[in-house]
N, C-alpha and C positions, 0 to 999 in steps of 0.2 A: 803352655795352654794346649788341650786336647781338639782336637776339629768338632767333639761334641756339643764344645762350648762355643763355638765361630758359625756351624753349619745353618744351612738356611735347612729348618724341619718342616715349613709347610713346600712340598714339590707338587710341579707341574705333572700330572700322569696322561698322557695321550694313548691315543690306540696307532697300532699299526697303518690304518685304516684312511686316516685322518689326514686329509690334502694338507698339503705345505703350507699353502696360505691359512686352513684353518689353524695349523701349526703354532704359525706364527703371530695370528693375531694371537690366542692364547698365550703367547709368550708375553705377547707384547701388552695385554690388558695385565696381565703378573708382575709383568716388570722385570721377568726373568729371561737368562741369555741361555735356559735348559730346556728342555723337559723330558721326564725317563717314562721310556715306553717298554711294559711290558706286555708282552703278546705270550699265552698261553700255549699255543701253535707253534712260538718259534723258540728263539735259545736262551728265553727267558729274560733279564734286564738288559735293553740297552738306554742308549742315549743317544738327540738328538738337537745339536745345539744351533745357535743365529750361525757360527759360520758354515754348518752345513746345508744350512737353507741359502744361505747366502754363496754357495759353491755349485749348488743347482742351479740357481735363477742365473746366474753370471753365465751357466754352460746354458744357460738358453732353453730350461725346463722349464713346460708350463703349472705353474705352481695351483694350481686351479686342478689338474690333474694327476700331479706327480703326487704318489703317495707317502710317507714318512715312513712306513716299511723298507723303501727303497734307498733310504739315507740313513737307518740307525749304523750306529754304532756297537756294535756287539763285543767287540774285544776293547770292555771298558776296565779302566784299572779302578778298583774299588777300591775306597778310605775305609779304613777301619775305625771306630767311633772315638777308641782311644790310642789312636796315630797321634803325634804333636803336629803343628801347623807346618812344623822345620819339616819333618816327613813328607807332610801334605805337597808342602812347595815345589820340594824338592822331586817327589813324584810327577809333579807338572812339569816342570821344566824340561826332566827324564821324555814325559811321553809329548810335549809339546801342545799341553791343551789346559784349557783353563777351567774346567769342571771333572768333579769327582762325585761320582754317587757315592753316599757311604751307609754303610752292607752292614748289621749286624747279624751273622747267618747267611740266611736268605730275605731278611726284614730291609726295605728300602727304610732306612733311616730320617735320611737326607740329602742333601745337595752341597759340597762346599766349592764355590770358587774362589777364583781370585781376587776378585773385590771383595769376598769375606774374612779374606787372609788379614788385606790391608787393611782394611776397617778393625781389625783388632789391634793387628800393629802399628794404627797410627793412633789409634782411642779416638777416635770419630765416626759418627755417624753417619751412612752412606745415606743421600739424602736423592729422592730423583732427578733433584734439578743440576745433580752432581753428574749422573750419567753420562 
């Protein structure tokens, strides 16, 4: 199976801009453990997920303040649409993180993580109450 057919297509897009906390509730009304921010101004896609919100607030950032500019991720390793999941995985484990934006070109695709991995490989569906 390709990550085209796993990947979550509707993503979270945030600004640079955008306090942590509004970060996060946005994550959190989604359901989602991502969301990729492209900023115009800066190096174009990154990404910024719960544990990096969750590595601010723990260092004692006030999340009310701290901007999400100052937590992406820029050096993200991008899925290609027709990577296998074996790839996918295998990339994660590589870079030690559990989301992949995936890039066709310059086209933000989607989002696959590792609960989308699973939910294919187990043939079940990820349910909220499962989170």
């Amino acid at each position: 199976m390709q990550v085209r057919d796993a990947m979550s297509k509707t993503v979270l897009i945030v600004g640079p801009d955008h306090t942590l906390r509004q970060t996060a509730q946005l994550m959190s009304a989604r359901r989602v453990g991502s969301a990729i921010i492209e900023d115009p101004d800066g190096e174009g896609v990154g990404i910024i997920t719960e544990r990096d919100i969750l590595n601010a607030i723990g260092a004692g950032l006030d999340a009310d303040i701290e901007r999400a500019a100052g937590h992406i991720t820029w050096e993200v390793v991008y899925a290609g649409p027709d990577w296998t999941l074996e790839d996918a995985a295998a990339a994660m484990v590589r870079g030690g993180f559990r989301h992949l934006v995936v890039l066709d070109g310059d086209d933000v695709l989607g989002v696959i993580s590792v609960r989308d991995i699973i939910r294919v490989w187990t043939h079940k569906p990820v349910t909220a109450a499962a989170h």
